[in-house]
N, CA, C and O of each residue as an XYZ file, in Angstrom:
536
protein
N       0.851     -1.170      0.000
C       0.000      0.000      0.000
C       0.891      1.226      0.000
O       1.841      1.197      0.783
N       0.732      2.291     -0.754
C       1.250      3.409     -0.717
C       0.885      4.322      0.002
O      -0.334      4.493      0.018
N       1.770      5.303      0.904
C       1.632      6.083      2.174
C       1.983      7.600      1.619
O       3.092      7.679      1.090
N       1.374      8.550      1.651
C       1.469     10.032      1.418
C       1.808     10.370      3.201
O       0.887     10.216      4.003
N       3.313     10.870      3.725
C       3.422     11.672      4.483
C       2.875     12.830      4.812
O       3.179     13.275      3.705
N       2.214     13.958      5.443
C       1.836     14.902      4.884
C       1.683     15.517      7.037
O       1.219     14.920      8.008
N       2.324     16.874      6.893
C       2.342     17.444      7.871
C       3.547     17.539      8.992
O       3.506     17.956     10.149
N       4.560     17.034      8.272
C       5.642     16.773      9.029
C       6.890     17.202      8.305
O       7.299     16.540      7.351
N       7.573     18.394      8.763
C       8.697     18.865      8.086
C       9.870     17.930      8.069
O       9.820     16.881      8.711
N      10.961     18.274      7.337
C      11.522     17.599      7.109
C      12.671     17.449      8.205
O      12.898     18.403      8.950
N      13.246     16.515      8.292
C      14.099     15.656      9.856
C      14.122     14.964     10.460
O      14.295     13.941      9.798
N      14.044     14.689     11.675
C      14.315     13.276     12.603
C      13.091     12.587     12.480
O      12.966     11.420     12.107
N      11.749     13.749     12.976
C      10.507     13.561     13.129
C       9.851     12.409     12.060
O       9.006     11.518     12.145
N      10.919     13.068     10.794
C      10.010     12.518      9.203
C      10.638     11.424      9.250
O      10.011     10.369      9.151
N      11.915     11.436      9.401
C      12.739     10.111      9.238
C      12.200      8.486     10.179
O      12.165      7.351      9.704
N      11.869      8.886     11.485
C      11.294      7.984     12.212
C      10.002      7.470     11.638
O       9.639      6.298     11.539
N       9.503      8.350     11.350
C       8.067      7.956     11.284
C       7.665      7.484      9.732
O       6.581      6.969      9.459
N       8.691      7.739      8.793
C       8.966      6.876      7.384
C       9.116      5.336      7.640
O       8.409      4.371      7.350
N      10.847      5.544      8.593
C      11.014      4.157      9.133
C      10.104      2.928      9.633
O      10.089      1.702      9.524
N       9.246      4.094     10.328
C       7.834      3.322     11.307
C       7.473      2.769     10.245
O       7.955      1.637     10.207
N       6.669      3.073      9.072
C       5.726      2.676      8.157
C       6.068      1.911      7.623
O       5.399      0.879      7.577
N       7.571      2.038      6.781
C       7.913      1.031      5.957
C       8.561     -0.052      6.692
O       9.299     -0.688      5.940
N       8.551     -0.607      8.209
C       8.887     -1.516      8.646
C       8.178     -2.730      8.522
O       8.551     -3.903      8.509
N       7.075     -2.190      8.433
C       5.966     -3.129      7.256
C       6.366     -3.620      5.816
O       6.581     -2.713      5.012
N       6.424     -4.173      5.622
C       6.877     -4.401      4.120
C       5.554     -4.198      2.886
O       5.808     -3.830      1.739
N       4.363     -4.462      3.294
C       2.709     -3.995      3.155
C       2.639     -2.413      2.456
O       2.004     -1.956      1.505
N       3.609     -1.834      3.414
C       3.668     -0.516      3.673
C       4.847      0.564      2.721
O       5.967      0.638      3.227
N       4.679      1.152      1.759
C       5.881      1.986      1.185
C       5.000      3.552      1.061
O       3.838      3.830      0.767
N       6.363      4.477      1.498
C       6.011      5.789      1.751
C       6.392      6.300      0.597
O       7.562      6.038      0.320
N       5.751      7.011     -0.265
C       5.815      7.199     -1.705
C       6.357      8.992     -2.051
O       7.064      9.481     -2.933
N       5.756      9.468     -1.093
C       6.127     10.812     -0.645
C       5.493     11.414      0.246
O       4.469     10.966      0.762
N       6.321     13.105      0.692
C       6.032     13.468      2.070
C       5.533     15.130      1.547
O       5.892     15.631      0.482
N       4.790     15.688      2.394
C       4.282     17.084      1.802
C       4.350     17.707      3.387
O       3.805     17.175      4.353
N       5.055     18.815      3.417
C       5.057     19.752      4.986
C       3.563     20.479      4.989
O       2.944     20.705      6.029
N       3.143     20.769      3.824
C       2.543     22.695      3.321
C       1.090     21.540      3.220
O       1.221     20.372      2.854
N      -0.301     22.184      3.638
C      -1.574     21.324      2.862
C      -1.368     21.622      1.376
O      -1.515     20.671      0.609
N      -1.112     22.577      0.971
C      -0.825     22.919     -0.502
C      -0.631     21.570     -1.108
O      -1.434     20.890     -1.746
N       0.613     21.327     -0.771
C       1.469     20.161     -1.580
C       0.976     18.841     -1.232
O       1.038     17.928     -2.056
N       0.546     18.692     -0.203
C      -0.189     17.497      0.545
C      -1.371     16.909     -0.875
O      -1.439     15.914     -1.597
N      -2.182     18.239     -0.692
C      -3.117     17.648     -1.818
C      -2.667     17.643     -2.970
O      -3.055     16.722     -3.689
N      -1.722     18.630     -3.539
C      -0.958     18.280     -4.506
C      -0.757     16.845     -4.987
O      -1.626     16.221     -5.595
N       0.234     16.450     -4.730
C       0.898     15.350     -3.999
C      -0.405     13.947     -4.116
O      -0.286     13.138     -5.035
N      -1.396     13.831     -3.261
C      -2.779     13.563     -3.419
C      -3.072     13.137     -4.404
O      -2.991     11.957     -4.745
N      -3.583     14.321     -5.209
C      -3.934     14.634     -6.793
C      -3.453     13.500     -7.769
O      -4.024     12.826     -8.627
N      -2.306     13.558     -7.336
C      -1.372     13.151     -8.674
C      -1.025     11.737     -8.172
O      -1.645     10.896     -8.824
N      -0.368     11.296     -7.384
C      -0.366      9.811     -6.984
C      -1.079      9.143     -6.390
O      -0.741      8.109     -5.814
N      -2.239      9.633     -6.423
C      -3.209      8.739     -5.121
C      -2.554      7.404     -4.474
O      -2.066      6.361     -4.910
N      -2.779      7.935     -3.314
C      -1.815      7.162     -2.425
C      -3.267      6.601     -2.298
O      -4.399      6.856     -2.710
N      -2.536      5.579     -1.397
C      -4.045      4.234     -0.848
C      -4.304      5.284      0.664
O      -5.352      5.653      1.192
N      -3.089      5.495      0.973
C      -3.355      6.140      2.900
C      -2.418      7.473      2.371
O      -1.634      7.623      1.434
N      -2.889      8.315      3.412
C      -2.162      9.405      3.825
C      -2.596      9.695      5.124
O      -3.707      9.711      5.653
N      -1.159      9.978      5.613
C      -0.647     10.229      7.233
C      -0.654     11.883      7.318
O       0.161     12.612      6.754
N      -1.491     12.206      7.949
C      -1.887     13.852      8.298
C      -1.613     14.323      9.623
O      -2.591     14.464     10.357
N      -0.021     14.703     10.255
C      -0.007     15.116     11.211
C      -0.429     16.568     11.547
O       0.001     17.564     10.964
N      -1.462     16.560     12.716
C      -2.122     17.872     12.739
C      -1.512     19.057     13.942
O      -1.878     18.962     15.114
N      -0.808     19.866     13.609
C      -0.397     20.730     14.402
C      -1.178     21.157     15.364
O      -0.493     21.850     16.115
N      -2.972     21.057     15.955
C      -3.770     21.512     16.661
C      -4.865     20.217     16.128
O      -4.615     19.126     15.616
N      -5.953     20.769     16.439
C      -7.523     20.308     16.317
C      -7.460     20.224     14.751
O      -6.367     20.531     14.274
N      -8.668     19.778     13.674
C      -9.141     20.234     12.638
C     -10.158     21.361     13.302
O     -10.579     22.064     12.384
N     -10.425     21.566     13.933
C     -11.372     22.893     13.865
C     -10.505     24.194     13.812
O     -10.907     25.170     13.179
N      -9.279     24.201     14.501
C      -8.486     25.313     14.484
C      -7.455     25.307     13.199
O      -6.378     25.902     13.246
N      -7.929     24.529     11.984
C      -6.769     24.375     11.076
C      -7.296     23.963      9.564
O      -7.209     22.878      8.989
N      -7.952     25.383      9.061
C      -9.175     24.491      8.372
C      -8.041     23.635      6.662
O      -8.219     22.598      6.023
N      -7.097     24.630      6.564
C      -5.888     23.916      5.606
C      -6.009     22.562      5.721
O      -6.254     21.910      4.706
N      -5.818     21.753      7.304
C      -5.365     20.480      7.524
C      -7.019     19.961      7.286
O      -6.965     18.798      6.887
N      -8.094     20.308      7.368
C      -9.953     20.197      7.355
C      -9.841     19.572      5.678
O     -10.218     18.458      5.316
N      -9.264     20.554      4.885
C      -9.205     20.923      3.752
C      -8.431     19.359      2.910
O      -8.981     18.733      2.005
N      -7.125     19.041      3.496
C      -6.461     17.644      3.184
C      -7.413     16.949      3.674
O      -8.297     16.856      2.823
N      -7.730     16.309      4.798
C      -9.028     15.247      4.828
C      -9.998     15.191      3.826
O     -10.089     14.293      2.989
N     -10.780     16.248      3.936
C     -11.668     16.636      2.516
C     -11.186     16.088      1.427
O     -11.828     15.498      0.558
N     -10.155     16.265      1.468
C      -9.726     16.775     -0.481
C      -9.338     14.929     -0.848
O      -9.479     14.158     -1.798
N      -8.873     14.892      0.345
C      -8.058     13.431      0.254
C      -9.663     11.864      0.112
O     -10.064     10.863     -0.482
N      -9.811     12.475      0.791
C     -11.327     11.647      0.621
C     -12.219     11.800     -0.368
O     -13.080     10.967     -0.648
N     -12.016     13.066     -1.036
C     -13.182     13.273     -2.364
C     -12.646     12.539     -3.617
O     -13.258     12.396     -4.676
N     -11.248     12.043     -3.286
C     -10.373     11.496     -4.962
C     -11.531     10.301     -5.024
O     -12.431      9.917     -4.278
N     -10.786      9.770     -6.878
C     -11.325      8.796     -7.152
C     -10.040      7.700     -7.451
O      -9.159      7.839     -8.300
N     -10.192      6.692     -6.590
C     -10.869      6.083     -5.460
C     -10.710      6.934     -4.106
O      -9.506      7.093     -3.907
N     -11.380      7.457     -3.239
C     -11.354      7.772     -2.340
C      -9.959      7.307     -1.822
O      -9.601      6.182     -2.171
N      -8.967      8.186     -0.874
C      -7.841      8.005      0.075
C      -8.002      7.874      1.421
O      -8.471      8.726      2.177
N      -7.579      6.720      1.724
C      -8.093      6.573      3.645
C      -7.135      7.416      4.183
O      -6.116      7.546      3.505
N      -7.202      8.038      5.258
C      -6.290      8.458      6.213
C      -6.261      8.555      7.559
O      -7.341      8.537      8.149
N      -4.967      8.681      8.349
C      -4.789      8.370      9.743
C      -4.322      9.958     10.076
O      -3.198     10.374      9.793
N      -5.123     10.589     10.572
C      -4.962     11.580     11.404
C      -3.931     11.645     12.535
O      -3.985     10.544     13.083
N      -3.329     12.149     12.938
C      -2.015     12.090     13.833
C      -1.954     13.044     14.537
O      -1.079     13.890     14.352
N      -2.914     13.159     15.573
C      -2.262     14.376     16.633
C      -1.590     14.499     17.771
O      -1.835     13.768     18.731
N      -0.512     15.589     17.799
C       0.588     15.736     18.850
C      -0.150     15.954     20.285
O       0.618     16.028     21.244
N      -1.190     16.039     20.485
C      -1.516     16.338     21.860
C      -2.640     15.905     22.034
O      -3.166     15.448     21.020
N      -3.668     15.851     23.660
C      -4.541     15.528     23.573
C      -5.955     16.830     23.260
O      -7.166     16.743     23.052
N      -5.229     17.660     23.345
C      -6.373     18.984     23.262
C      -6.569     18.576     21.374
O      -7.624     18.049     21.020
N      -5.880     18.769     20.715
C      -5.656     18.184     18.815
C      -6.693     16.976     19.239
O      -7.844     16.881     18.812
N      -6.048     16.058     20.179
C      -7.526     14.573     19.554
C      -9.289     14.830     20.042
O     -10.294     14.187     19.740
N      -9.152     15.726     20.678
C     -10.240     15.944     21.487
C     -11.232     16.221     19.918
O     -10.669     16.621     18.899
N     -12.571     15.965     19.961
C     -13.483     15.725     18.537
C     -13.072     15.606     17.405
O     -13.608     16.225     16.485
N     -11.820     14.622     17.169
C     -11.485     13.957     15.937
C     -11.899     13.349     16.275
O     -11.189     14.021     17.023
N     -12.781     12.079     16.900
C     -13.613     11.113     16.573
C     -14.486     10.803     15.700
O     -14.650      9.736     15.108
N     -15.259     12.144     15.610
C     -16.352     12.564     14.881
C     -16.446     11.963     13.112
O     -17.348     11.550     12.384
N     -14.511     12.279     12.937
C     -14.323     11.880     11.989
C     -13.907     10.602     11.576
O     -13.811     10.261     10.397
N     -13.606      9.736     12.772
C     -13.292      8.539     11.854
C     -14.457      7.776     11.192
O     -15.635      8.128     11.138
N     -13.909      6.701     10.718
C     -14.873      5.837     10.183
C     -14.000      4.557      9.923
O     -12.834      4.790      9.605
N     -14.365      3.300     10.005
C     -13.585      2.356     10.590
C     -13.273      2.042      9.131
O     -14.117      2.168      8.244
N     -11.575      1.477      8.843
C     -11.080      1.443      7.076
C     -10.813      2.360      6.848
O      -9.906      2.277      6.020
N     -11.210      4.139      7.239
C     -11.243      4.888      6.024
C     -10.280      5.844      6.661
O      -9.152      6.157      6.280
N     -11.055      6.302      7.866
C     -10.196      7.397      8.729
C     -10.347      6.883     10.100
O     -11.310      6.689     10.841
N      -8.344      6.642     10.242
C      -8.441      6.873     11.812
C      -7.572      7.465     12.484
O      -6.589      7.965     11.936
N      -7.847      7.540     14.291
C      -7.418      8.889     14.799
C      -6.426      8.184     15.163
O      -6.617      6.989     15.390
N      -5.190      8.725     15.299
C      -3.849      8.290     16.520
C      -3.468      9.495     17.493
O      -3.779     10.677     17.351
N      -2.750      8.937     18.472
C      -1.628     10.538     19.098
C      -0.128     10.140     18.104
O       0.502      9.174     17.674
N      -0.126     10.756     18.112
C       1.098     11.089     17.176
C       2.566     10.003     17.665
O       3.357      9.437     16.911
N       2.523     10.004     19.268
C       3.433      9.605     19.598
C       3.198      7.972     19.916
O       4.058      7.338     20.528
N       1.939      7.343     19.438
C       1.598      6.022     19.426
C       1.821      4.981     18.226
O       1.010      4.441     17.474
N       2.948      4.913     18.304
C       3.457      4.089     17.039
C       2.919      2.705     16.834
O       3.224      2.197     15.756
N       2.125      1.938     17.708
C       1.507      1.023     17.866
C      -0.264      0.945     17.586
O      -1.085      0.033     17.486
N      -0.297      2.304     17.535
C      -1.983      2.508     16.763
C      -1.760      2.854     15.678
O      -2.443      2.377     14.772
N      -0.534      3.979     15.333
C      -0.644      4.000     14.185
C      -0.793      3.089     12.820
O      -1.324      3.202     11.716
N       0.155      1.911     13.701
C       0.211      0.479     12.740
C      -1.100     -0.868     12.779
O      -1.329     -1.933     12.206
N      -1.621     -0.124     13.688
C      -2.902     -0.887     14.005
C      -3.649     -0.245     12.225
O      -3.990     -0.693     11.130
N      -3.550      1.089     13.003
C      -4.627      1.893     11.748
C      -4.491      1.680     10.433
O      -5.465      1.569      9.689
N      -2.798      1.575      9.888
C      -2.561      0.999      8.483
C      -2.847     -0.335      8.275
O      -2.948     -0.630      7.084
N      -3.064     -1.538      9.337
C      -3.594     -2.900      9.303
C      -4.719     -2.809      8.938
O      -4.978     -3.437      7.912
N      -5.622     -2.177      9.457
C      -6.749     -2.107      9.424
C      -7.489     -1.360      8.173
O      -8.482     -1.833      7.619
N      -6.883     -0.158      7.815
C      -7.432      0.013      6.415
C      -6.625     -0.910      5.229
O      -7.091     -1.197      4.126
N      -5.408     -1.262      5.710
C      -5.097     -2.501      4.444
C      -5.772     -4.060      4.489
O      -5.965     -4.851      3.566
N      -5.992     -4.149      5.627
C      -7.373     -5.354      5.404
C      -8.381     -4.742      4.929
O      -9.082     -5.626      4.436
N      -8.918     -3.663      4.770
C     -10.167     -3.624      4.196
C     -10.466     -2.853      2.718
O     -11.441     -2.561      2.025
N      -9.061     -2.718      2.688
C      -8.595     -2.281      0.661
C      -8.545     -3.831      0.280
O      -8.995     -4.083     -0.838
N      -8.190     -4.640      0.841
C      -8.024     -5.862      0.550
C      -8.863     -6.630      0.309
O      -8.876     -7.535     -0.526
N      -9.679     -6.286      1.092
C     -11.380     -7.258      1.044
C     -12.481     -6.119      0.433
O     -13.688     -6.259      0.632
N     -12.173     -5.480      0.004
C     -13.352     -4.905     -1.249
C     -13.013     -3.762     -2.170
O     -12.177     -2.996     -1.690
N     -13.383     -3.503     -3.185
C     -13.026     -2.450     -4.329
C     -14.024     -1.267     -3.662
O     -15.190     -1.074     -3.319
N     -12.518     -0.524     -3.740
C     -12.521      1.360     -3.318
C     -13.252      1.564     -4.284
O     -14.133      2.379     -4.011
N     -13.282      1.217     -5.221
C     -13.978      1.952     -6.743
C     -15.767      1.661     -6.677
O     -16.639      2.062     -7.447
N     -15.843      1.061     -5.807
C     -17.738      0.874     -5.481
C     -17.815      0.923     -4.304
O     -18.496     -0.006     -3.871
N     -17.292      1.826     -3.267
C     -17.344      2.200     -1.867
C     -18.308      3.962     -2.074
O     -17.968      4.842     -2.866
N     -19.261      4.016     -1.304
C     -20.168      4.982     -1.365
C     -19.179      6.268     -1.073
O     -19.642      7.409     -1.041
């Protein structure tokens, strides 16, 4: 499955958390976007299966990062993604948004949900076509 980085400048931060993903072998990080600009950019053009959206705050205080969820979910085939926030005030009503396969929430610093979350939407790219998902 292909992984869109997206929200994480470039350095230790990016480097670990590349490492994290592709320790999976399931798992290859195809590219990374700091800016939402380039994120959906980026998006657009390779549709990744997942993209990893680390959120500097809430989505309510960040409508740019509102804007990548959106954008990332309207492609065709739709893009699942794992939301990633650094704190707990950021996870506080991201629930709202998951949806089990498609979008899910992590803390940023839970490297063990995060890999839950890519299991879990790659079992379920696996067991049915994105291309007739509502």
């Amino acid at each position: 499955m292909t992984v869109l980085v997206a929200g994480v400048a470039e350095g230790e931060e990016l480097e670990r958390l590349r490492a994290r993903i592709q320790r999976n072998t399931h798992f290859q990080v195809i590219s990374h976007a700091h800016t939402p600009e380039l994120a959906l950019a980026h998006a657009r053009v390779l549709l990744p299966d997942i993209t990893v959206l680390t959120l500097s705050g809430g989505l309510g205080d960040d409508p740019e990062a509102f804007r990548v969820l959106h954008g990332v979910r309207a492609l065709d085939p739709p893009g699942a993604v794992v939301l990633r926030a650094r704190n707990q005030a950021a996870l506080d009503g991201l629930d709202r948004y998951a949806v089990d396969g498609a979008v899910h929430v992590v803390r940023a610093d839970d490297a063990e949900t995060l890999m839950r979350a890519l299991i879990t939407i790659g079992l379920r790219r696996a067991s049915c076509d994105p291309d007739t998902m509502p």
